[in-house]
TISEKE-116086 format. One record per residue (C-alpha): x, y, z; residue number from 1. Coordinates in nm, 4 decimals. Layout:
TISEKE-116086
         u         v         w  num
         X         Y         Z  NUM
...
//
This chain:
TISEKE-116086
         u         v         w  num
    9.5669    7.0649   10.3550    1
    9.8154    7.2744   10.5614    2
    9.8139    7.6348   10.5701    3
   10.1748    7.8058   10.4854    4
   10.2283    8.1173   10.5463    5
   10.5861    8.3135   10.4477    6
   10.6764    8.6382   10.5396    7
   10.8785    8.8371   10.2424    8
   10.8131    8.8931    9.9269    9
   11.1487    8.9201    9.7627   10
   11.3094    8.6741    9.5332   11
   11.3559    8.3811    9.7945   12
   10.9886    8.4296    9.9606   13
   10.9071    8.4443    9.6139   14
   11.0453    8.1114    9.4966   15
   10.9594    7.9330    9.8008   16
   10.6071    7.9799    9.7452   17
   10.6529    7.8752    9.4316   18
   10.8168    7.5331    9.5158   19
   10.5455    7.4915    9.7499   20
   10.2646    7.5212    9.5414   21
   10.4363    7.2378    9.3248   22
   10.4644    7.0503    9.6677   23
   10.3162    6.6490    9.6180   24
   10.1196    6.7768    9.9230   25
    9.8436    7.0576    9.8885   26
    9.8658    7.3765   10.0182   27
    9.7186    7.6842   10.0998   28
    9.9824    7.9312   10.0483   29
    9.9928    8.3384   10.1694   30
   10.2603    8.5373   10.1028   31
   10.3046    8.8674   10.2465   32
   10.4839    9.1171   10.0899   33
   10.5588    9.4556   10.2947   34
   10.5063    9.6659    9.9640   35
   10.1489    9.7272    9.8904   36
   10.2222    9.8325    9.5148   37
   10.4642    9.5626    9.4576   38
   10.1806    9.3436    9.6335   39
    9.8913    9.4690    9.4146   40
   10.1007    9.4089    9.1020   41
   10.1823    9.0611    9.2066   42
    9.8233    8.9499    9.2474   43
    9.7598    9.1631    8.9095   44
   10.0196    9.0041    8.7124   45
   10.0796    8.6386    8.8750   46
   10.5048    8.7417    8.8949   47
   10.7098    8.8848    9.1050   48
   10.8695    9.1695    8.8873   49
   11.1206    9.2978    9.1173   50
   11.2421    9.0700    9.2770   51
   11.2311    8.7128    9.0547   52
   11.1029    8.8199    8.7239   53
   10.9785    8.5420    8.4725   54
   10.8326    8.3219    8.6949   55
   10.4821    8.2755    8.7478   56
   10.2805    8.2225    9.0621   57
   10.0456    7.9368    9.0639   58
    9.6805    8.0660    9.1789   59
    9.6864    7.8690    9.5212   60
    9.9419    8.1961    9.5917   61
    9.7633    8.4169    9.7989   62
    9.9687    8.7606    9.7695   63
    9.8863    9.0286   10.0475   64
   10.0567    9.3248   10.1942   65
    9.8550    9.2543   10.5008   66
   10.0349    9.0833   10.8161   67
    9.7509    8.9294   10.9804   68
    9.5732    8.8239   10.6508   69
    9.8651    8.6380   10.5305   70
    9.9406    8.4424   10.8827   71
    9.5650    8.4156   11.0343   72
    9.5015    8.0514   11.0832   73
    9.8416    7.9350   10.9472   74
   10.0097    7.5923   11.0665   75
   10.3367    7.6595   10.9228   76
   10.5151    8.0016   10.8823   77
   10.8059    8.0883   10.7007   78
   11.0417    8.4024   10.8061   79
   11.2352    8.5056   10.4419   80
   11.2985    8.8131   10.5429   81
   11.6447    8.9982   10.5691   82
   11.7621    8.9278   10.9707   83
   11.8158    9.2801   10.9941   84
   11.4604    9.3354   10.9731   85
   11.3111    9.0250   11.0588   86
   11.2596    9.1771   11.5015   87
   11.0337    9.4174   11.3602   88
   10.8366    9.2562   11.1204   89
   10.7310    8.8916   11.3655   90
   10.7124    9.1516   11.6324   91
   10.4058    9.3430   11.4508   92
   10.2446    8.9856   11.3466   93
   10.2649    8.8706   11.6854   94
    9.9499    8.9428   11.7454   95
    9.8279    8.7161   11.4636   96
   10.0555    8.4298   11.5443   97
    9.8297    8.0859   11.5987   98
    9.9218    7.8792   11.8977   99
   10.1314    7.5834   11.7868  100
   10.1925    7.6924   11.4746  101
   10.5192    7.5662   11.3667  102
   10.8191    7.8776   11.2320  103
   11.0732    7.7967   10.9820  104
   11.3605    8.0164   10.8937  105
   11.4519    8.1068   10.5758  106
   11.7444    8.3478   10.6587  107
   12.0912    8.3596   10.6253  108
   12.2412    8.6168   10.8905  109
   12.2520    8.7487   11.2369  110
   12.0816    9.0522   11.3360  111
   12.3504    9.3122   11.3676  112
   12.2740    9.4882   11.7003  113
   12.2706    9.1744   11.9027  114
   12.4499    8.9231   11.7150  115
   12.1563    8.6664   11.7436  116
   12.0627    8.3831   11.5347  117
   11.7059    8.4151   11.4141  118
   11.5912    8.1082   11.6271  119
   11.6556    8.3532   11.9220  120
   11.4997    8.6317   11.7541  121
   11.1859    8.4655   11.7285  122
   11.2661    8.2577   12.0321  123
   11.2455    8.5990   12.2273  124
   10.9301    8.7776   12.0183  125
   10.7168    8.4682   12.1515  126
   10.7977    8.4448   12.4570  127
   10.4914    8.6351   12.5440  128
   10.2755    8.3639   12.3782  129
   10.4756    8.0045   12.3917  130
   10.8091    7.8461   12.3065  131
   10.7792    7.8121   11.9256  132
   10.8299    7.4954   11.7269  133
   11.1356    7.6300   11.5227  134
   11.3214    7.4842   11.2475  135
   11.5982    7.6818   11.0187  136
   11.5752    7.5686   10.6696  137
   11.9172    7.6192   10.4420  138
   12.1895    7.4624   10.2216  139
   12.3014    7.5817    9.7950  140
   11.9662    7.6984    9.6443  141
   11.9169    8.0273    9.4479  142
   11.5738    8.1018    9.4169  143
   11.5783    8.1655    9.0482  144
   11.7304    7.8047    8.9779  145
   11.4658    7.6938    9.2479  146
   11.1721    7.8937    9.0703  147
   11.2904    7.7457    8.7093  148
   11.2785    7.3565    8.9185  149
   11.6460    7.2739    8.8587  150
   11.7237    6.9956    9.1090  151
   11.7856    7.1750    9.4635  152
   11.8740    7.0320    9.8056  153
   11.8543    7.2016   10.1440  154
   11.8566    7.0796   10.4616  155
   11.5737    7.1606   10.7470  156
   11.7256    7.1736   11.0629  157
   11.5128    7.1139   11.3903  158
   11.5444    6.9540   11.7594  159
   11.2430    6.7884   11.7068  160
   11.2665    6.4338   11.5207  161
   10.8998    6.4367   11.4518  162
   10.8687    6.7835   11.3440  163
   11.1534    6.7557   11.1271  164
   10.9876    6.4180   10.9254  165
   10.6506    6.6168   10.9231  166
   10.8082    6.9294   10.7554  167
   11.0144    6.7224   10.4735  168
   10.7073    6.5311   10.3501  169
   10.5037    6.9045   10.3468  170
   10.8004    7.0684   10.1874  171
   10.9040    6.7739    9.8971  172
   10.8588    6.8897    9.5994  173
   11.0142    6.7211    9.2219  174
   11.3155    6.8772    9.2040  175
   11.3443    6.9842    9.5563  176
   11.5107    6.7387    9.8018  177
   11.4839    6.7999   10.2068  178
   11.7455    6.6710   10.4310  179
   11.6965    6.6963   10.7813  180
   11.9161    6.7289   11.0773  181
   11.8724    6.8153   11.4921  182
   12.1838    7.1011   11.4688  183
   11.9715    7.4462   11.4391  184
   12.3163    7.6413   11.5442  185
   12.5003    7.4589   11.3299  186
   12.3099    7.5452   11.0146  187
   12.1988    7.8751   11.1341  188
   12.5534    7.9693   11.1773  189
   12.6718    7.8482   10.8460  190
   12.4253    8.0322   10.6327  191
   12.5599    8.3267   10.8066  192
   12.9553    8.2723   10.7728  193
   12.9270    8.1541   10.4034  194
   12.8013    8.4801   10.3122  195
   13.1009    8.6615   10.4714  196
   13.3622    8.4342   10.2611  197
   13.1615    8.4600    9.8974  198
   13.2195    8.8505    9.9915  199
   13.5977    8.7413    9.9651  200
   13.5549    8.5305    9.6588  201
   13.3969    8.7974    9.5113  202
   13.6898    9.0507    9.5640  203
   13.9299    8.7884    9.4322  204
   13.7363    8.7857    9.0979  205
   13.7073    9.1622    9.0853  206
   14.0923    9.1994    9.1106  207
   14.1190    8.9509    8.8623  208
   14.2936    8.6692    9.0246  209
   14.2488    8.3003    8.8908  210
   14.1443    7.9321    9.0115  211
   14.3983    7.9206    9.2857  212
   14.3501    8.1571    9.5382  213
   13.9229    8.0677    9.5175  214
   14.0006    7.7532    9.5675  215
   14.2643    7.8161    9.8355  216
   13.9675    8.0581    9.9736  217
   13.7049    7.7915    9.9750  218
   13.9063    7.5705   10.1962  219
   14.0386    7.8211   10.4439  220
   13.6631    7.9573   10.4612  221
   13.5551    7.6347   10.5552  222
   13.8219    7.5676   10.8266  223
   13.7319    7.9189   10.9148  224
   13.3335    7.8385   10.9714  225
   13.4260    7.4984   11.1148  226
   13.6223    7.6907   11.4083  227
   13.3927    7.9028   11.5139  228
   13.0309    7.6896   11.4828  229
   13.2387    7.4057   11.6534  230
   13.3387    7.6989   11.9139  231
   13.0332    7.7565   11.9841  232
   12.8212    7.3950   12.0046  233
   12.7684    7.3222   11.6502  234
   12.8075    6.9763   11.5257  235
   13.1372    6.9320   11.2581  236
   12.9363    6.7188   11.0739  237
   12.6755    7.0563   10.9653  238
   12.9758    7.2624   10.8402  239
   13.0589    6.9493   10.5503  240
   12.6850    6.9428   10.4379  241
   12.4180    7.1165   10.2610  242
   12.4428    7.4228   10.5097  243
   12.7982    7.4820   10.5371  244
   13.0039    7.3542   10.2441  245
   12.7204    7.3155    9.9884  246
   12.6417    7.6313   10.0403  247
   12.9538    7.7683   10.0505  248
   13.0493    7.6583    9.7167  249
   12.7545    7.7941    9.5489  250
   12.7787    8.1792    9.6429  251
   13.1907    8.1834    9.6471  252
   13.1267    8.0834    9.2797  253
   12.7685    8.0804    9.1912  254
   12.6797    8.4314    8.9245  255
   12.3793    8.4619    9.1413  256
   12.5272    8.5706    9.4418  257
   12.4448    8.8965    9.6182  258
   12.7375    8.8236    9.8345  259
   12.9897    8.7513    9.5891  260
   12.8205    9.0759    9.3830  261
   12.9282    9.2962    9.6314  262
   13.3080    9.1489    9.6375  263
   13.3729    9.1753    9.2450  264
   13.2839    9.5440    9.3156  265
   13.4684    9.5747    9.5880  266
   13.7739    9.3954    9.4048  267
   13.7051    9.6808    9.1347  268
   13.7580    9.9529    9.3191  269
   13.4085   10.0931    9.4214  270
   13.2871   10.2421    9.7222  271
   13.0571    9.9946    9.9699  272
   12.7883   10.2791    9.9490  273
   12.7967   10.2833    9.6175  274
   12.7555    9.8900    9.5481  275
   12.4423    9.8899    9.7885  276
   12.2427   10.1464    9.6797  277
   12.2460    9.9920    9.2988  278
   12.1770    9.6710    9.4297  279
   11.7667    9.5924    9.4824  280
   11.8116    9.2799    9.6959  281
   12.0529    9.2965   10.0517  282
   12.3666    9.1135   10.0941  283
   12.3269    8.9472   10.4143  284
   12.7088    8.8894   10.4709  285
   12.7440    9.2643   10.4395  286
   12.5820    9.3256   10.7782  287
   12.6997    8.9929   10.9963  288
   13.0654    9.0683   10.9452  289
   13.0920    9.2663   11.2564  290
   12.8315    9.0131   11.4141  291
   13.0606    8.7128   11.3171  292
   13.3809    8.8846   11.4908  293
   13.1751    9.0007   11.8023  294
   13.0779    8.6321   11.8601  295
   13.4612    8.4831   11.7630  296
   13.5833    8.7645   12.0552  297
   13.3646    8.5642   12.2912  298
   13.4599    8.2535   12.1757  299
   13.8471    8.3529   12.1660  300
   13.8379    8.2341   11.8117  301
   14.0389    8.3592   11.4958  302
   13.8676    8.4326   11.1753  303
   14.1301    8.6263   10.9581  304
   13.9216    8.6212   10.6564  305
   13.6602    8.7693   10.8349  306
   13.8528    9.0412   10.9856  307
   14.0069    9.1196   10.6240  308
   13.6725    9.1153   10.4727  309
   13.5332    9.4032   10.7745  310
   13.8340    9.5831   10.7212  311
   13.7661    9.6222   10.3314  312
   13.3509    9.6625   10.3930  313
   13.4125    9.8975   10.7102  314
   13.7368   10.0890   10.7397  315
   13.8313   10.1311   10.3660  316
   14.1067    9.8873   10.3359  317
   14.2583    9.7968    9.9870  318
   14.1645    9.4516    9.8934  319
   14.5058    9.3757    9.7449  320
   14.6582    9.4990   10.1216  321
   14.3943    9.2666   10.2677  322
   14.4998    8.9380   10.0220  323
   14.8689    9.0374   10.1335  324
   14.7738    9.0643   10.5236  325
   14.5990    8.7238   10.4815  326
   14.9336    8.5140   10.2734  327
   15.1811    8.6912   10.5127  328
   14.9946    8.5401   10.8234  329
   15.2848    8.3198   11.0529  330
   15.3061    8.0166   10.8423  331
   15.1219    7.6907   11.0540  332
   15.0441    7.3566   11.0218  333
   14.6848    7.2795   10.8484  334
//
């Protein structure tokens, strides 16, 4: 019986430690959750109130607020925490880390002040202790569909063959199908672009626009991600799967979609403050805008939706100005 741990207790954490404990292999499962009273009420109430109401967590769940608790003597450790946060938090478990224990990402983003990937992030935590054994897990799954056991694919993304095999037999679950491939950048960066382009689709929808210009938005988004992973080392082959335009599919028109959330609003007219402090849950793409156009600078690579979609989050464009800047582009070939 392997010993998971996963760090964050919102609706994702949440759901993947409840996929887990459904897992054909045994587990014993921690989750930590930062909020002690959120934590308490969790072990009280077997559900996850806040963040994925309705869905109950098995008893092999063991919910702590408690770092070192949750990862002492864990083989396999989950990061589902926002990127923006996620230096901080494995920084203050380091301590409590096991040797050889293996770290999968959750996470969709880049942390803002560096523009990193989370494999570097924790890459650069551990260096004190060892190179970890990193994979980046990803591709279309909403954690309330996931929690409910709708049928979910994702791919697991590691350089190690072995590793990779080992971690799809302990994550299969029914109803949740792991793909593996070797291209961590690949599938780290997609998680992170998609986000930026559901913002997009969301604006269209919250100016009221139709089929065409999603669909139109879809495509370009994913010649857009393409660009830039390929850029920058990723295989082309990541950007037309699970990771890149799975994914992408799912939050441009997927309900449950902080991402796309934040667009419609946008689209409607209301302030970015505004939309995040109703919102419980972050919007990764919100914060790895800028990231995404630092990197394309380096790589001397375009991303025009991108820069529209920083221009509406960060310098108060109109979105209407921003779909006109975007059509009016020098026509090209495809």
């Amino acid at each position: 019986m392997s010993r998971i741990a996963i760090l964050g207790g919102g609706g994702w954490g949440t759901a993947l430690a409840i996929v887990l404990s459904r897992a054909r292999r045994k587990h014993d499962i921690s989750l930590w959750v930062h909020d002690p009273a959120l934590a308490e009420s969790m072990r009280r109430d077997r559900e996850n109130r806040n963040y994925l109401p309705g869905y109950r967590l098995a008893p092999e769940i063991n919910v702590t607020s408690d770092t070192h608790t949750a990862i002492s003597g864990a083989q396999i450790l989950i990061g589902a925490i926002p990127t923006a946060h996620a230096r901080v938090v494995y920084s203050s478990a380091l301590a409590s880390f096991s040797p050889g224990a293996v770290f999968v990402s959750a996470a969709k983003g880049l942390e803002p002040a560096t523009h990193k990937r989370v494999s570097e992030v924790v890459a650069a935590v551990l260096s004190s202790k060892s190179a970890p054994r990193f994979a980046a897990l990803s591709g279309p799954s909403f954690a309330a569909e996931v929690a409910r056991g709708e049928p979910t694919a994702v791919v697991l993304a590691t350089k190690d063959a072995a590793l990779g095999a080992e971690l799809r037999e302990e994550f299969a679950a029914p109803n949740f199908r792991v793909y593996t491939n070797n291209d961590v950048l690949g599938v780290e960066l997609a998680g992170a672009m998609k986000n930026v382009i559901a913002i997009a689709a969301g604006v269209c929808q919250g100016l009221g626009l139709g089929s065409n210009p999603l669909a139109a938005l879809i495509t370009r988004g994913l010649a857009e991600m393409s660009r830039l992973a390929t850029a920058l080392g990723a295989q082309s082959e990541t950007l037309t799967g699970l990771a890149g335009l799975g994914d992408l599919v799912l939050t441009c028109n997927g309900a449950l979609s902080r991402n796309r959330q934040v667009g419609i609003e946008l689209g409607k007219g209301r302030a970015l403050a505004e939309i995040l402090a109703g919102m419980r849950m972050v919007a990764e793409g919100v914060g790895t805008t800028a990231a995404l156009l630092a990197l394309a600078r380096e790589a001397k690579v375009e991303l025009p939706i991108t820069e529209q979609v920083a221009a509406i989050l960060h310098h108060g464009k109109a979105p209407r100005e921003a779909i006109r800047d975007i059509m009016e582009r020098p026509q090209r070939r495809e």
